[in-house]
DSSP file (Angstrom, degrees, kcal/mol; ACC not computed):
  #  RESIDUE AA STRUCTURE BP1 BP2  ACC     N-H-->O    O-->H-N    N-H-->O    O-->H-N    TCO  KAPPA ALPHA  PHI   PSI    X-CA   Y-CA   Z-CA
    1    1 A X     >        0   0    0      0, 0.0     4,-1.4     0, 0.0     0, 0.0   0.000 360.0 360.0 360.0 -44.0  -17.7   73.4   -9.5
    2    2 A X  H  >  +     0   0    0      2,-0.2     4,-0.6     1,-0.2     5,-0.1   0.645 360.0  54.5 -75.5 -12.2  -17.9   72.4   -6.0
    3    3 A X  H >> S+     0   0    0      2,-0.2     4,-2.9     1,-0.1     3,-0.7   0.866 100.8  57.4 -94.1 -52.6  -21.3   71.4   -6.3
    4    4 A X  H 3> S+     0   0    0      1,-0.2     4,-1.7     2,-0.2    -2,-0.2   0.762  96.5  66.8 -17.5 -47.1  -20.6   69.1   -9.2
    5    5 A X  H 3X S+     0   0    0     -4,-1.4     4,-2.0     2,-0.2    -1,-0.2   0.753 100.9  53.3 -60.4 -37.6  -18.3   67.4   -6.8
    6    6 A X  H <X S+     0   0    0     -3,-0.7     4,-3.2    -4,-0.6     5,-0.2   0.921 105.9  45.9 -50.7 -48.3  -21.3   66.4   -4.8
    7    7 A X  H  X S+     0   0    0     -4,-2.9     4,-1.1     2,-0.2    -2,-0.2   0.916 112.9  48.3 -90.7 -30.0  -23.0   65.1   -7.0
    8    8 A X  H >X S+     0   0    0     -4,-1.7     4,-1.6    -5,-0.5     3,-0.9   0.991 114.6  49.8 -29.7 -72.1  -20.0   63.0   -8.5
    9    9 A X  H 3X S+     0   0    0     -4,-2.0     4,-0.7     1,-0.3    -2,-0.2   0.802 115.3  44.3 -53.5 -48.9  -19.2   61.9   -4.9
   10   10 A X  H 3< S+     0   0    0     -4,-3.2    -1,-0.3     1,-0.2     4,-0.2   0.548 115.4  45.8 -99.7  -3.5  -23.2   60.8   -4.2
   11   11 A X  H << S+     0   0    0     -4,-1.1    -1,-0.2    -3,-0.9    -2,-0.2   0.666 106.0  58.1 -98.6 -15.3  -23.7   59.0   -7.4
   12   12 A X  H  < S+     0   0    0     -4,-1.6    -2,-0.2     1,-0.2    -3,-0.1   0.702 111.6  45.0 -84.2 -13.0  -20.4   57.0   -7.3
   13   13 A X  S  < S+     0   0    0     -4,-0.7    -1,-0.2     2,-0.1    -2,-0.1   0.686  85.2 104.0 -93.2  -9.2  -21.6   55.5   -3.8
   14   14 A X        -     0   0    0     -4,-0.2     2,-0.5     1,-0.1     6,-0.1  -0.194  69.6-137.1 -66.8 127.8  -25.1   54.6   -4.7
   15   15 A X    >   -     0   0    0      4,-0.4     3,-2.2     1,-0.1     4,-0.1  -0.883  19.8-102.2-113.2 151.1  -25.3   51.0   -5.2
   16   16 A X  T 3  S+     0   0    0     -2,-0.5    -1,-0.1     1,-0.3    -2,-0.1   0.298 106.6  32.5 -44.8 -38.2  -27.0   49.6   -7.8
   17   17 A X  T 3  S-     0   0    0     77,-0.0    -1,-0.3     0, 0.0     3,-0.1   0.251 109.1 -98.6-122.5  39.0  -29.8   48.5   -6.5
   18   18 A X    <   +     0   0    0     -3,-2.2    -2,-0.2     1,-0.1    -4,-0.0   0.524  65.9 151.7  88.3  -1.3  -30.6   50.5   -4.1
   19   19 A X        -     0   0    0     -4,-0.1     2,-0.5     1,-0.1    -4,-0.4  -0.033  42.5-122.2 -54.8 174.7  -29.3   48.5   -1.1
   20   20 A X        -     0   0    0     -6,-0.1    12,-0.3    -3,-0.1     2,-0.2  -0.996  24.6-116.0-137.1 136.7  -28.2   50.6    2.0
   21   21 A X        -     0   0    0     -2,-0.5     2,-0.3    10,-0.2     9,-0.2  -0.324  33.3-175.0 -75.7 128.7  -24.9   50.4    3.2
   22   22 A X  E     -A   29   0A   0      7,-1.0     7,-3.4    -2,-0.2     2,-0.5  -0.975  14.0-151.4-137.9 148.6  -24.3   49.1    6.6
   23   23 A X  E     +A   28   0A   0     -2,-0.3     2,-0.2     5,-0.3     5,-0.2  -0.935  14.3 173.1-123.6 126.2  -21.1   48.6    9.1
   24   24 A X  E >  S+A   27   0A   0      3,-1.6     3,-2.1    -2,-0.5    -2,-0.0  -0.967  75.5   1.1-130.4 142.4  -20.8   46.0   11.7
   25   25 A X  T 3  S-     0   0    0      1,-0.3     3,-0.1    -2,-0.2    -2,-0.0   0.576 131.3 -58.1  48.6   7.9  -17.2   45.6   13.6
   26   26 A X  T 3  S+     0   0    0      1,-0.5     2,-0.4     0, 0.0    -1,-0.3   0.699 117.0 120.9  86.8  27.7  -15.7   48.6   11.7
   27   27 A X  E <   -A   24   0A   0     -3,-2.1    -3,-1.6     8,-0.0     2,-0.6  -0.964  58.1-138.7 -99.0 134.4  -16.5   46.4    8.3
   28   28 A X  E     -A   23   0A   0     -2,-0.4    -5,-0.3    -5,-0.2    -7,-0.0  -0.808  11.4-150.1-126.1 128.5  -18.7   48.0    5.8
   29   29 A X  E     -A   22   0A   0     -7,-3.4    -7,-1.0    -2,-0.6     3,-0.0  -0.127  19.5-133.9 -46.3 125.7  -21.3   46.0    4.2
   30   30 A X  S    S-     0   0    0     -9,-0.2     2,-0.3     1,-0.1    -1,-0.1   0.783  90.5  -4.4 -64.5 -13.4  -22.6   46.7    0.7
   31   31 A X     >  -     0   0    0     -9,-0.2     4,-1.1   -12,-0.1   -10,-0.2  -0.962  70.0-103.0-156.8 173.6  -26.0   46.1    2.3
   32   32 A X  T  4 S+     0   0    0     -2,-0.3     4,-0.5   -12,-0.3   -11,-0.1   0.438 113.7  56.8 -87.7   8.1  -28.2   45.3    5.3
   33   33 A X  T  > S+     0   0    0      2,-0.1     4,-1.9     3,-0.1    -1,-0.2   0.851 108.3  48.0-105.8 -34.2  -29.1   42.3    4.6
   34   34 A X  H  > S+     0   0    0      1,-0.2     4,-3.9     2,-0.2    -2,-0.2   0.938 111.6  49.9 -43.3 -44.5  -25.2   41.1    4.3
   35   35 A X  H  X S+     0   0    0     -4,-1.1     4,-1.1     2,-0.3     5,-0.2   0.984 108.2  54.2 -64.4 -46.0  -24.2   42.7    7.5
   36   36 A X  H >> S+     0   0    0     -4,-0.5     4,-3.4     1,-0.3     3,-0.5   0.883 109.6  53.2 -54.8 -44.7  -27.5   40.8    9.3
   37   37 A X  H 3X S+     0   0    0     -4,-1.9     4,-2.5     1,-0.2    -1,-0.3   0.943 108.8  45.5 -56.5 -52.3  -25.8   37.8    7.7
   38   38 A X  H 3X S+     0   0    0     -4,-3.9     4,-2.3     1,-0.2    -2,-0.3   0.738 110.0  50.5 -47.0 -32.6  -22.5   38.7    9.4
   39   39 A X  H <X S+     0   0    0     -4,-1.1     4,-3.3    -3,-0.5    -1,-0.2   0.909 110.6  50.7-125.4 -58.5  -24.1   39.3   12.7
   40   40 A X  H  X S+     0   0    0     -4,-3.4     4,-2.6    -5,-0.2     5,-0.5   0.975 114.4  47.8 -50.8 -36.7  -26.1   35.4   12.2
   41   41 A X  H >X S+     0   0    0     -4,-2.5     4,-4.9     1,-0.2     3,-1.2   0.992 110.5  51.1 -51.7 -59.5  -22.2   33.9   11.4
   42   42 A X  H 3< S+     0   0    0     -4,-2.3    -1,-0.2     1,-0.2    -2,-0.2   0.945 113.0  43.4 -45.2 -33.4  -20.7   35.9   14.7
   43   43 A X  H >< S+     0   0    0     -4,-3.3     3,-0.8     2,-0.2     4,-0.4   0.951 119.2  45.1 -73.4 -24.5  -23.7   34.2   17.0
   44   44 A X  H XX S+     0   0    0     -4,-2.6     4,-3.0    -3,-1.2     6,-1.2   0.925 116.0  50.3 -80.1 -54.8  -22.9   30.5   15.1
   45   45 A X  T 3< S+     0   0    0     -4,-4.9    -1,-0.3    -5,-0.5    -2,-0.2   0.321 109.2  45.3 -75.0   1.4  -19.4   31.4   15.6
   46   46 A X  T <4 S+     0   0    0     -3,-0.8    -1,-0.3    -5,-0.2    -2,-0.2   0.453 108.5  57.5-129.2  -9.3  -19.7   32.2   19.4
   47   47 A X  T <4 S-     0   0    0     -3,-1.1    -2,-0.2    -4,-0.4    -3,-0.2   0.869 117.3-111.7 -79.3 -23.0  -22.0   28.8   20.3
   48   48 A X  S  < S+     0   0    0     -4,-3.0    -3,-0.2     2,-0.1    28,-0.2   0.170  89.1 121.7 120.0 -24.3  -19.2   26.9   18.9
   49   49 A X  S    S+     0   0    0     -5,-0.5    27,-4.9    -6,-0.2     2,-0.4   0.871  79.3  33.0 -15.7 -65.1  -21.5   25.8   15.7
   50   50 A X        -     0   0    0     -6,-1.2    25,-0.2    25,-0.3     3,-0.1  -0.738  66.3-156.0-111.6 155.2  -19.0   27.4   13.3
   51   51 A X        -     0   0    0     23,-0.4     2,-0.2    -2,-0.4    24,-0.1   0.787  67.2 -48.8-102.3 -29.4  -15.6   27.4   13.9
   52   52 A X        -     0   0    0     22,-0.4    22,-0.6     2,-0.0    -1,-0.2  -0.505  47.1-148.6 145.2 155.2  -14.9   30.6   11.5
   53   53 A X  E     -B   73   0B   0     20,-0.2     2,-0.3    -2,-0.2    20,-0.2  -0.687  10.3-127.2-148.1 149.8  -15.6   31.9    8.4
   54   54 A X  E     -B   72   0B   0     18,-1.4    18,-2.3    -2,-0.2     2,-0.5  -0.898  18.8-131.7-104.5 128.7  -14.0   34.3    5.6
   55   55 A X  E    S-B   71   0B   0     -2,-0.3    16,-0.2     1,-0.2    15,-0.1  -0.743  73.8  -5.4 -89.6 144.1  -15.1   36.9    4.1
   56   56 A X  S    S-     0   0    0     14,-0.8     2,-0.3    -2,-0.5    -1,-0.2   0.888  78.5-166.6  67.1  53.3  -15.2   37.9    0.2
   57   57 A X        -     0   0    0     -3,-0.3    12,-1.4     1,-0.0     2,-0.5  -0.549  11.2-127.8 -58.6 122.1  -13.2   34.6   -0.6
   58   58 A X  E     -D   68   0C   0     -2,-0.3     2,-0.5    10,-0.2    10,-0.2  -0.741  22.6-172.4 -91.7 113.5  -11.7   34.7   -4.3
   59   59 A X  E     -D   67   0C   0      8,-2.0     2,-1.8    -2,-0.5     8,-1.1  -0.900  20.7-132.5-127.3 151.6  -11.9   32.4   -6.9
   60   60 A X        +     0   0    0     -2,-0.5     2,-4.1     6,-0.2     4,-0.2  -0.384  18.7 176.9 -33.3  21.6  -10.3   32.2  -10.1
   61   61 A X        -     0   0    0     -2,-1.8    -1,-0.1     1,-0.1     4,-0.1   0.018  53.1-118.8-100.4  43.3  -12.7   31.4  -13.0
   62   62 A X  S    S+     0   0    0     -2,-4.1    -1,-0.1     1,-0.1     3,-0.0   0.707  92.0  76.0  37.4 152.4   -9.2   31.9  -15.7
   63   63 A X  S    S-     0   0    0      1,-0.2    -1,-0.1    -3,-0.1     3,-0.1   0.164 129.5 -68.0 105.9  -7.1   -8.7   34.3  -18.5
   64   64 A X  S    S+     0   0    0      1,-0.4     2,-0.5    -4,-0.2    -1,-0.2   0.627 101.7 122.4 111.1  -8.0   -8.0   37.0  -15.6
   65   65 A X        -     0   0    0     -4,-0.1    -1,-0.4    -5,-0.1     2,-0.2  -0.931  40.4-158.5-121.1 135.6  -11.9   37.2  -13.9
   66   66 A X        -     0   0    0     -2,-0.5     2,-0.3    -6,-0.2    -6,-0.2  -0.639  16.9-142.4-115.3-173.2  -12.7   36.6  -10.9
   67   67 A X  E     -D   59   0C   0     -8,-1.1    -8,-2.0    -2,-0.2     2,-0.4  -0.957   3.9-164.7-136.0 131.3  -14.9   35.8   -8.7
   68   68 A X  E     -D   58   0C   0     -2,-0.3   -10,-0.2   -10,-0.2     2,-0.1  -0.894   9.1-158.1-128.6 132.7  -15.8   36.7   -5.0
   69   69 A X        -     0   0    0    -12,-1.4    21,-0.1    -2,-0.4     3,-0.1  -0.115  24.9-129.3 -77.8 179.6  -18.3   34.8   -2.8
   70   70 A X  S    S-     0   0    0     19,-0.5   -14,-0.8     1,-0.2     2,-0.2   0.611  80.9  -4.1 -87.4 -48.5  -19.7   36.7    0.0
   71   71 A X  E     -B   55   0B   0    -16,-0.2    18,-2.2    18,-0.2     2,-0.6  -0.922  42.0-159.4-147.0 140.6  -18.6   33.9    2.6
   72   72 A X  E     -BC  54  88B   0    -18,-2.3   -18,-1.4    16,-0.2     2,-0.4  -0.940  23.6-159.4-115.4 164.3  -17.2   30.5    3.3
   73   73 A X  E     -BC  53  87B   0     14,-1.1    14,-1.6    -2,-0.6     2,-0.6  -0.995  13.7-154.7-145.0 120.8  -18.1   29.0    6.6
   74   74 A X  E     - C   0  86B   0    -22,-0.6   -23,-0.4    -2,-0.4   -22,-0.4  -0.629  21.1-160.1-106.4  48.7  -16.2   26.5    8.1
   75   75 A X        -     0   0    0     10,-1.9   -25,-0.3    -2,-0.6     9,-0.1  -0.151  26.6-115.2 -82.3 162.7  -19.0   24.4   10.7
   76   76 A X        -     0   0    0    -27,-4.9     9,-0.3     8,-0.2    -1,-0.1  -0.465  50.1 -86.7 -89.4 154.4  -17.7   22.3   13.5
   77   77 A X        -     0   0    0      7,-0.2     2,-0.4     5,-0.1    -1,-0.2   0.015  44.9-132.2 -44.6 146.0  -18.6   18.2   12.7
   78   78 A X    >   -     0   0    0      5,-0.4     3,-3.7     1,-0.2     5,-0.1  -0.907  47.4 -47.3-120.3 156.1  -21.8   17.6   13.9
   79   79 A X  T 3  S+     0   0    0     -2,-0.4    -1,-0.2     1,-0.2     3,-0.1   0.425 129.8   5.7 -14.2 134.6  -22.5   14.2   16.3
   80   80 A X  T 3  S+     0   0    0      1,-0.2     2,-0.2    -3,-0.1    -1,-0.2   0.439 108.9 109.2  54.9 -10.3  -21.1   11.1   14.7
   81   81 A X    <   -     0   0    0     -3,-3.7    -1,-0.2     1,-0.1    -4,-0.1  -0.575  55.5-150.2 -84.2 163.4  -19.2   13.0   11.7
   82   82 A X  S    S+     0   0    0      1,-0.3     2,-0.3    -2,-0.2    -5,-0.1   0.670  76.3  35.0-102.0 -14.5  -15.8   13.5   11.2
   83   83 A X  S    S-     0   0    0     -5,-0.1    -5,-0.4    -7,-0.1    -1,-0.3  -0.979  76.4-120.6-149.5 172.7  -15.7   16.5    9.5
   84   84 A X        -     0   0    0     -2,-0.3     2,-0.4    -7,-0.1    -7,-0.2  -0.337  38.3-101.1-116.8 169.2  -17.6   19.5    9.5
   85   85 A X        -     0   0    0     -9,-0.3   -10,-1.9    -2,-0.1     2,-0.2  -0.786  29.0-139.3-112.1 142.0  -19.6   20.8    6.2
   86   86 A X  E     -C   74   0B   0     -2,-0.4     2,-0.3   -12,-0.2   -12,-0.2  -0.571  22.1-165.9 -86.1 145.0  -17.7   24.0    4.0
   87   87 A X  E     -C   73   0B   0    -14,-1.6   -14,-1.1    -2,-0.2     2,-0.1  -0.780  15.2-165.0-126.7 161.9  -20.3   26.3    3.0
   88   88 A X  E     +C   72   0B   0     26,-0.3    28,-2.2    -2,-0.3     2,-0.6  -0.718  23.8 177.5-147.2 108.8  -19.7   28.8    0.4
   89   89 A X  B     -e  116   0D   0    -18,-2.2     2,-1.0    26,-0.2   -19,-0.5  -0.789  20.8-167.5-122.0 107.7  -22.6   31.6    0.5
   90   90 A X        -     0   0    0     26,-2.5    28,-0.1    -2,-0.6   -56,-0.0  -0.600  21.9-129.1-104.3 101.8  -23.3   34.4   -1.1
   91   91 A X        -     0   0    0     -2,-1.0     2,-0.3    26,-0.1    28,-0.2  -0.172  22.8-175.8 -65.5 138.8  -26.0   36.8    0.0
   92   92 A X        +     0   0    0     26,-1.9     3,-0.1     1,-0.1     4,-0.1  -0.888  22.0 173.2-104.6 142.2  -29.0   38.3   -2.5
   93   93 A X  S    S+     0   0    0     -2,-0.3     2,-0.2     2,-0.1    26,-0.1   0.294  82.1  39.1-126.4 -10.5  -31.5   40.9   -1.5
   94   94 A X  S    S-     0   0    0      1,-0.1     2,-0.2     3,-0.0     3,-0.1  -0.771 104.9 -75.5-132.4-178.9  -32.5   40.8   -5.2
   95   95 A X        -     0   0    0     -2,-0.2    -2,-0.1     1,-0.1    -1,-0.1  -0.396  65.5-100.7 -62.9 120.1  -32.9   38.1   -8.2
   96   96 A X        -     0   0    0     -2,-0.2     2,-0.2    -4,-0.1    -1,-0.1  -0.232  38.7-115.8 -58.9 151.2  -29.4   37.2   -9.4
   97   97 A X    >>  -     0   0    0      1,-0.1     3,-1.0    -3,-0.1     4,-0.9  -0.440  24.1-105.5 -91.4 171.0  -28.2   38.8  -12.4
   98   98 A X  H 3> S+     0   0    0      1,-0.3     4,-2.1     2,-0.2    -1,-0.1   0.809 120.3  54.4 -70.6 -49.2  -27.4   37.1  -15.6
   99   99 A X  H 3> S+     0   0    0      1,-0.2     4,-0.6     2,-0.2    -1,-0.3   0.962 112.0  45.6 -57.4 -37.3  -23.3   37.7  -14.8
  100  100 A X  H <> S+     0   0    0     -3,-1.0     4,-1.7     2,-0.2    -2,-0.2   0.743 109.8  53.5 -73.7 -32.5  -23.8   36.1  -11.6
  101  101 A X  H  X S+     0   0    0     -4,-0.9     4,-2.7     1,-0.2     5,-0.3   0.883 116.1  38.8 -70.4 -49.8  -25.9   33.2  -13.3
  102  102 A X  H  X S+     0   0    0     -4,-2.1     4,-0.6     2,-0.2    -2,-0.2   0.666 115.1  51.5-102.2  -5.0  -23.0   32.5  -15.7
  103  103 A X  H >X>S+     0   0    0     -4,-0.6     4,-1.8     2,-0.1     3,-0.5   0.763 113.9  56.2 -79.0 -65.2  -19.7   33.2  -12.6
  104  104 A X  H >X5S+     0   0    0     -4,-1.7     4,-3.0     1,-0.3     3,-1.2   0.770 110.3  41.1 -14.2 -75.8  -22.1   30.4  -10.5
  105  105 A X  H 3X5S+     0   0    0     -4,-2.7     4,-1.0     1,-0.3    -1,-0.3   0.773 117.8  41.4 -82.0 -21.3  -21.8   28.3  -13.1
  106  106 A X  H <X5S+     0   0    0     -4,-0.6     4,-1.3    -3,-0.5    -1,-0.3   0.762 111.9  52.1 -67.7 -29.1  -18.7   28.5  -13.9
  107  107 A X  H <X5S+     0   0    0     -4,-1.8     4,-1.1    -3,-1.2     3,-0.3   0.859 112.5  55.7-102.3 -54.8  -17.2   28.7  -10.4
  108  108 A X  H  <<S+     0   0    0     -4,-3.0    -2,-0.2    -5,-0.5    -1,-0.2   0.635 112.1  34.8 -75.5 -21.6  -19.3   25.4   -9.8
  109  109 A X  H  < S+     0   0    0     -4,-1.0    -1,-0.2    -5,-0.2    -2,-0.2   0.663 119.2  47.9 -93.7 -14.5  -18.0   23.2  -12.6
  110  110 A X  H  < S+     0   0    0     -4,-1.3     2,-0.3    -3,-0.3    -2,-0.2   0.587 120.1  43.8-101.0   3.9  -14.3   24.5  -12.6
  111  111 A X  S  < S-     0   0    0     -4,-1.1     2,-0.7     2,-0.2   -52,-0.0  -0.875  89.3-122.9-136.9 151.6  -14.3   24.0   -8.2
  112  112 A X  S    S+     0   0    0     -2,-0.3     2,-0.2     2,-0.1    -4,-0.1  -0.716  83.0 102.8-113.0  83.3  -16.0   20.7   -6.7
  113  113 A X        -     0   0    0     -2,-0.7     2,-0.4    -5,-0.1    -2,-0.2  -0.801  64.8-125.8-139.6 147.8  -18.3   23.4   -4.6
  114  114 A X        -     0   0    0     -2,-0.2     2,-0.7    -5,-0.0   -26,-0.3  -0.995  13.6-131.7-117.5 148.5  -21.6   24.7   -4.6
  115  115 A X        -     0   0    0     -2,-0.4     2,-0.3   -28,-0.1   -26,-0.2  -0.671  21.0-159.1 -73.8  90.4  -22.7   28.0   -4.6
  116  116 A X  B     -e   89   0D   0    -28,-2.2   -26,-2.5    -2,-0.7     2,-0.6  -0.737   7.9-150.9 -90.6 136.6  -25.6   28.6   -1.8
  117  117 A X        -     0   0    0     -2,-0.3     2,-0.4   -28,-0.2   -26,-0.1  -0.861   6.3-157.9-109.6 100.1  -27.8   31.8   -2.4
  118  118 A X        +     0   0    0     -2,-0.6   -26,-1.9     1,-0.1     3,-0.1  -0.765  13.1 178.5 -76.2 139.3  -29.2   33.4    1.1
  119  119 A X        -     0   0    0     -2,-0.4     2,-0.3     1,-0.3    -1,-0.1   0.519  63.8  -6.5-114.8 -36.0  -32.1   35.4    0.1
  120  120 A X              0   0    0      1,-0.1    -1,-0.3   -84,-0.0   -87,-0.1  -0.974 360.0 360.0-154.6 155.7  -33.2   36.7    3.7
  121  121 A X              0   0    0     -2,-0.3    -1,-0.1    -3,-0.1   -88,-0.0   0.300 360.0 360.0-120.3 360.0  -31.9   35.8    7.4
C-alpha cells in the first residue's frame, strides 16, 4: 500500500511539462524559468524602475472561469511621462496551449489589456 502512496504523491507533483519546480523568498514557482522572472522583477523593483508588481493576478473571463496572469507590473513613469506603463506578463518555457490561446483572447477583448508572453529572461 505504502508504496502505492509514492507513487500517487510523485505523479500528482510532476508538472506537465516537465518544468522543475523552484522557490525564491519562501514562494514556490511552478518552474525556473518563472522564479528567474521573479528574481529580474525584485532587481527592477530595487533600482526604482518598477514600483511593484503582483503576482498570479485574476481575471474573470464570465460563466465562472478564470483566468490567472503570472504578473502585473506596475513601472515608475519614465522622463517626460506622467504615468508609468502596466504590464501584464505571463511567463512560457513552452509553445502556448490551445486553452491559453483561446483565455488570451478572451481576457484581451473583454479587458482593455494585453497579454505579454516572456519566453526566456
Amino acid at each position: 500500500m505504502n508504496c502505492g502512496r509514492k507513487y500517487l504523491m510523485a505523479k500528482r507533483f510532476k508538472h506537465k511539462f516537465g518544468a522543475i519546480r523552484d522557490e525564491r523568498d519562501g514562494i514556490k514557482f511552478p518552474s525556473r524559468l518563472e522564479a528567474r522572472y521573479y528574481d529580474k522583477l525584485k532587481l527592477a523593483q530595487r533600482s526604482g524602475e518598477l514600483l511593484f508588481f503582483l503576482r498570479q493576478p485574476l481575471f474573470d473571463l464570465g460563466g465562472g472561469v478564470p483566468y490567472r496572469a503570472d504578473f502585473m507590473e506596475f513601472w515608475a513613469p519614465k522622463e517626460g511621462e506622467e504615468c508609468g506603463e502596466i504590464r501584464i506578463v505571463d511567463v512560457k518555457g513552452m509553445p502556448p496551449t490551445e486553452a491559453f490561446k483561446v483565455k488570451k483572447r478572451i481576457v484581451e477583448s473583454k479587458y482593455p489589456i494585453e497579454i505579454e508572453i516572456v519566453r526566456k529572461v
